[in-house]
N, C-alpha and C positions, 0 to 999 in steps of 0.2 A: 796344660795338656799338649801331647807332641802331634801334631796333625804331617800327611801326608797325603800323596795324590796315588791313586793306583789307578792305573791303564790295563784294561784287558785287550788283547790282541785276539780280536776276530779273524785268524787264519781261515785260508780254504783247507779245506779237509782233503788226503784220501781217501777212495784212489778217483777221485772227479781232478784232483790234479795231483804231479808227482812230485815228486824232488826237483829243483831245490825251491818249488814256488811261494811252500806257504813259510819257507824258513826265510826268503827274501824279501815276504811282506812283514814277515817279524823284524827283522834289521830294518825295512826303512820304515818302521813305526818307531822303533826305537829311536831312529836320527833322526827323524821329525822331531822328536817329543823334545830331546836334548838341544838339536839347533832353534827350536819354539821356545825352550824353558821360560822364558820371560814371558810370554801369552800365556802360558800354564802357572804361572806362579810356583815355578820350582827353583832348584838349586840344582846345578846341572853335576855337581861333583859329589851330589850325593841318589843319582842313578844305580839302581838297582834291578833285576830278572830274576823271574825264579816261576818255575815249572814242573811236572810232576808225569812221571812216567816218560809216556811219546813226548811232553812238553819238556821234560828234561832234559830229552834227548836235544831239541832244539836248545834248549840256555845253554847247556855244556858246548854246543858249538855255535854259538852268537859270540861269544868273545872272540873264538877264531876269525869272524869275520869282521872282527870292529880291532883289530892291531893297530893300524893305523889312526885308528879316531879316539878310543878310549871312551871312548861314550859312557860304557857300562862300567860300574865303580862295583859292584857285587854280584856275587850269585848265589843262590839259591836253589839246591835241585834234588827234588826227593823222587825217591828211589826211581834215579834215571837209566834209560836204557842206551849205554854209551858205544856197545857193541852190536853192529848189526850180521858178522859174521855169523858162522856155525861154531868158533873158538870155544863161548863159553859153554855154549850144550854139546859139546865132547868133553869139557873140565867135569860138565858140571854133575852130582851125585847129591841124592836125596838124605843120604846117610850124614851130611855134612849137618844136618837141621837137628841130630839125633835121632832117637828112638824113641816108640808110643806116639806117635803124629796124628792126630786126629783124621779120619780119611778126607772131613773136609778141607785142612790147612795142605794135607799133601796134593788133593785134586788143584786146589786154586796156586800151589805151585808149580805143579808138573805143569798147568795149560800155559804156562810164561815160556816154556822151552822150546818148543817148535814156534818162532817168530815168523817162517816162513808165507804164509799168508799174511800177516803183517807187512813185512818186506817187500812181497808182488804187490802190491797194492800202492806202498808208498816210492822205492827203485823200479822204475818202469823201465826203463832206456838203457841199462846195461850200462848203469858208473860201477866203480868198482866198492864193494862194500868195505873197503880199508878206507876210501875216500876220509881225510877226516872231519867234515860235514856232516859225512852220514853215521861216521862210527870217529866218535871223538875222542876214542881210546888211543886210537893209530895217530894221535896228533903229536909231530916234531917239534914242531917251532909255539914254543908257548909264552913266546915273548910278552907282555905285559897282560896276561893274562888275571883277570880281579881274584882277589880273596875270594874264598868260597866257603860255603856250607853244605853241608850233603845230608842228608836224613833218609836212614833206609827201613825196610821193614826187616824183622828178625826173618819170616818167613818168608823169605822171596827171593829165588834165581835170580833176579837181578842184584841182589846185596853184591853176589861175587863180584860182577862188573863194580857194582861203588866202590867196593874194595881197593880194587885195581885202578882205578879212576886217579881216587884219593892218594895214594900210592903216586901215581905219574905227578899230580902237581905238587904233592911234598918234593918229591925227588928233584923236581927242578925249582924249586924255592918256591913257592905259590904256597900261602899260608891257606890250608882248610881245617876246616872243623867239620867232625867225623859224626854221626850218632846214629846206634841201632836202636829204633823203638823194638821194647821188647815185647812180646805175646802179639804180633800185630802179619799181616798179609799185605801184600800189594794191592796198593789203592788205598790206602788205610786214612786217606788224608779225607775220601770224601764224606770216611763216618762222623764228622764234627757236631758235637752235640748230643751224638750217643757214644761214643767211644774215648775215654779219659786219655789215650796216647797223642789221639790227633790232637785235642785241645792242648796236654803236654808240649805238645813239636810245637805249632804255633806260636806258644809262649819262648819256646827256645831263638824261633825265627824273631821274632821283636828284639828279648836280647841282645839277641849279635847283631840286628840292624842297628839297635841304639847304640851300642859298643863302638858297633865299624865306623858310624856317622856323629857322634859325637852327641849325643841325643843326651 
C-alpha cells in the first residue's frame, strides 16, 4: 500500500487579514515541512500542493514564490481563480455553456462573475490586481515552475481562466494535464460521496501523483 503524509494549511482567512498574509503563512508551512522532511518522515523531492477555488488561487502562485527553493515538485489546482481583474467578466458569456441551462447551473455561474466583494475583502491596500501573486495569469517569469494538473468544472466562469491558465504553462514548456469534469458546478469537489465526478477527479488526482512520483 502507497502511504503518504497530507498537511492542511490553517491560513488566516479574509478580510480579518489581507493579502499577501495567509499566502505567506502558506509558503512558510510549506518550507518548514520540506527543510523538516526528516522529522515528517518524508521525501522532500516528492512535495506536492493542491488547492480548490480561492485555494487554487494560492497553489497557482506558491510556485512563484518558491523559484528559488523548489520546494514544491507538483501542483494541483481545481477550478482555480487565477484572475482577479475584471478581464475575464468582460470575456466572459453564458452562451459559451450552451443552451437549455438549468436556471440553477446558470444562477451558481452568473454568482462567480462579479468577484468584486471577493476582492475588497481579500486586496485591501491598493497592490495592483496584475500583481502576479494575486492574479497568476499575469505571471512572466515561470522559471522552474512544477508540472501541474488542473481540473475544472464544465459549468463554471472560472474554466475560462483554467483555460488560459493552462495555456500559459504549456506555452512556456511546463507540462500540465487539463480535465473538464463534465455535468459538474463550482465547488464540485465538496460533493464527495454523493456526486460520482468528484470521487472520478480524485481518482484522476492519485493517478498522476503515482505517475509524477514514481509510485
Amino acid at each position: 500500500m502507497i502511504e503518504g503524509k497530507v498537511f492542511h494549511i490553517d491560513y488566516t482567512l479574509s478580510p480579518e487579514t489581507a493579502f499577501p498574509t495567509a499566502l505567506n503563512q502558506c509558503y512558510h508551512a510549506i518550507s518548514y515541512v520540506a527543510k523538516h522532511h526528516e522529522d515528517f518522515g518524508i521525501d522532500p523531492d516528492k512535495i506536492a500542493i493542491m488547492g480548490d477555488s480561492s485555494g487554487g488561487n494560492f497553489c497557482a502562485a506558491l510556485p512563484l514564490m518558491d523559484r528559488d527553493n523548489h520546494y514544491i515538485k507538483y501542483n494541483i489546482l481545481y477550478y482555480p481563480c487565477v484572475d482577479l481583474t475584471d478581464n475575464s467578466a468582460k470575456k466572459f458569456d453564458i452562451a459559451y455553456f450552451g443552451d437549455n441551462l438549468s436556471p440553477l447551473v446558470i444562477g451558481r455561474t452568473k454568482s462567480l462573475v462579479d468577484l468584486s466583494m471577493n476582492i475588497k475583502a481579500y486586496v485591501q491596500n491598493g497592490e495592483d490586481l496584475k500583481d502576479e501573486l494575486i492574479s497568476p495569469l499575469f505571471a512572466k517569469d515561470l522559471k522552474g515552475y512544477p508540472d501541474s494538473l488542473i481540473i475544472t468544472a464544465e459549468y463554471d466562469f472560472l474554466t475560462l481562466q483554467s483555460i488560459d491558465f493552462a495555456d500559459l504553462l504549456d506555452s512556456n514548456g511546463i507540462k500540465v494535464d487539463f480535465y473538464k469534469c463534465e455535468g459538474t458546478v463550482h465547488g464540485f469537489l465538496d460533493r464527495i460521496g454523493y456526486l460520482e465526478a468528484a470521487e472520478l477527479s480524485m481518482k484522476k488526482v492519485a493517478e498522476h501523483v503515482k505517475a509524477k512520483f514514481n509510485y
